[in-house]
Structure formats: structure tokens, C-alpha cells
C-alpha positions as CSV (number, residue, x, y, z in Angstrom):
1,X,21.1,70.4,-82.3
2,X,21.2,71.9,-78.7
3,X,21.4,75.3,-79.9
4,X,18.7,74.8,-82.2
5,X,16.8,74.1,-78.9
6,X,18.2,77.1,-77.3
7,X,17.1,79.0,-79.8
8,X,13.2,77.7,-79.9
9,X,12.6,78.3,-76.2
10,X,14.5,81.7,-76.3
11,X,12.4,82.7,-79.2
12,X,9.4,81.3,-77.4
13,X,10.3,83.5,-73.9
14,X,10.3,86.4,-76.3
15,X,7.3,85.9,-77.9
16,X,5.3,85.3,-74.4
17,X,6.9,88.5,-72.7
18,X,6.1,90.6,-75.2
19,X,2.7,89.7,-75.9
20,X,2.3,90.2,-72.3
21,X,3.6,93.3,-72.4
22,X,1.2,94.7,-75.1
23,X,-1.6,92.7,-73.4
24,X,-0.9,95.0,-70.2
25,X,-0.6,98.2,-72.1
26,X,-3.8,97.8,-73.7
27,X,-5.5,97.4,-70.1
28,X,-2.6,99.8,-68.9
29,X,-3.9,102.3,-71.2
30,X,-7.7,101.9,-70.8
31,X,-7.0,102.4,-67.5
32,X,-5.5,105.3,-67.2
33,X,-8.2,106.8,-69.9
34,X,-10.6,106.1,-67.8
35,X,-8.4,108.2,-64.9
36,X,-7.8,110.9,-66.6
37,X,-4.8,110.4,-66.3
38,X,-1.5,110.8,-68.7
39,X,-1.6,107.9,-71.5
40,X,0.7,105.3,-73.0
41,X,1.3,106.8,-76.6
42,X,-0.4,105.1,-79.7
43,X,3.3,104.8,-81.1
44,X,4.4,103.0,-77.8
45,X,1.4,100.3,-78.0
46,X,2.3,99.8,-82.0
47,X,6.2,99.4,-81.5
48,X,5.1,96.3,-78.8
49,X,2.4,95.3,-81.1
50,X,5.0,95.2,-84.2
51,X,8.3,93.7,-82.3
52,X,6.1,90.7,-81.8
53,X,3.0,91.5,-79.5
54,X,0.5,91.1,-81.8
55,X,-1.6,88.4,-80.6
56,X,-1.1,90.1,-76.6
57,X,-2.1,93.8,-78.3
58,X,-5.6,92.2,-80.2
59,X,-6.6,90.1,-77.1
60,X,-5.8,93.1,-75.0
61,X,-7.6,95.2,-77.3
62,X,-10.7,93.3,-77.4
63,X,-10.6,92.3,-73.6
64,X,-10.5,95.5,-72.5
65,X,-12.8,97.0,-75.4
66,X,-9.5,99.7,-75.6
67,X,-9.5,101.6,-79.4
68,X,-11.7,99.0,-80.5
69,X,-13.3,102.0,-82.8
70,X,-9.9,103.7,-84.3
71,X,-9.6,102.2,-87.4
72,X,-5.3,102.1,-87.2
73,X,-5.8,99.5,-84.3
74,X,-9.6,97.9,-85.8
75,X,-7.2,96.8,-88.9
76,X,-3.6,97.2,-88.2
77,X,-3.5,94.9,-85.3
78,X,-5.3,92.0,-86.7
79,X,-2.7,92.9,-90.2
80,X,0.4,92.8,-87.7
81,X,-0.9,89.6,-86.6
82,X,-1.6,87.9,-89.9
83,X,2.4,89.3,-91.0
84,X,3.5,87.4,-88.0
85,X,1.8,84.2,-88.7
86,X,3.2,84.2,-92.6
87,X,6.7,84.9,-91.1
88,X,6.5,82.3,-88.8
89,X,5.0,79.9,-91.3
90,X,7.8,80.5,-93.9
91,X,10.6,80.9,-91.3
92,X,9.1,77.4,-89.7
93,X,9.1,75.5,-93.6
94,X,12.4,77.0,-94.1
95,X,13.6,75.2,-90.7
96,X,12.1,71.7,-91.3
97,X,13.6,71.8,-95.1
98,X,17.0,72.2,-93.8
């Protein structure tokens, strides 16, 4: 049971660090457009997005108006998110049946 509890908060830590990561590149990256300035790839701000900063790389997207027109963020970020939510969803049924 304790490590089951472990688990849930270490999961949770991840989950909140790397959303806020991808929230900061978003604004990061407007930024630095803005500048003129050298960019965060479109690779990099995916791999945060896809290792669990979904949620952090759509707010940041839409709070900072960042690639709101390119059509691999417009849809694949909200598609990440919605792949997230499922796997949570079955991976949190799976938990409570056991």
C-alpha cells in the first residue's frame, strides 16, 4: 500500500514538472520569436508535449497565442491530450479493479 502511494505522488510530481516545462517553452519560444532570436525546435516542444506535457503545451499554446495557426500544434496537441486522458482513464480502471 505505501508504495502504491509513493508511486501516485511521484507520478503526480512528474506530471506537474513537465507540464510546466512545455507551458514555459511555449512562452519560451514566443518569446524568443518575437526577439529574433534563436528558437526552441518544433521537435523539442512535441517530445515535452508527448512525455506527458500536454495539458502545460495547449494552455501554453493558447495563453501565449504561440502556433496557434500551424495545423501539427492546432490538432496534435489537443490529440496528445485526449491519448493522455484515455491512458490515464484505462490505467486508473485497471488500478481500482485490482
Amino acid at each position: 500500500m505505501q508504495i502504491e502511494v509513493f508511486i501516485k505522488y511521484y507520478l503526480l510530481a512528474y506530471i506537474a514538472f513537465v507540464n510546466a516545462i512545455s507551458f514555459t517553452f511555449m512562452g519560451l519560444d514566443k518569446k524568443k520569436a518575437r526577439d529574433k532570436e534563436f528558437r526552441i525546435s518544433e521537435k523539442t516542444l512535441f517530445m515535452w508535449v508527448i512525455i506527458g506535457g500536454s495539458l502545460g503545451g495547449l494552455l501554453g499554446m493558447r495563453f501565449f497565442r504561440h502556433k496557434t495557426h500551424h495545423l501539427q500544434f492546432k490538432y496534435g496537441f489537443p490529440l496528445i491530450l485526449l491519448v493522455h486522458l484515455v491512458l490515464i482513464v484505462v490505467l486508473g480502471l485497471k488500478m481500482l479493479s485490482t
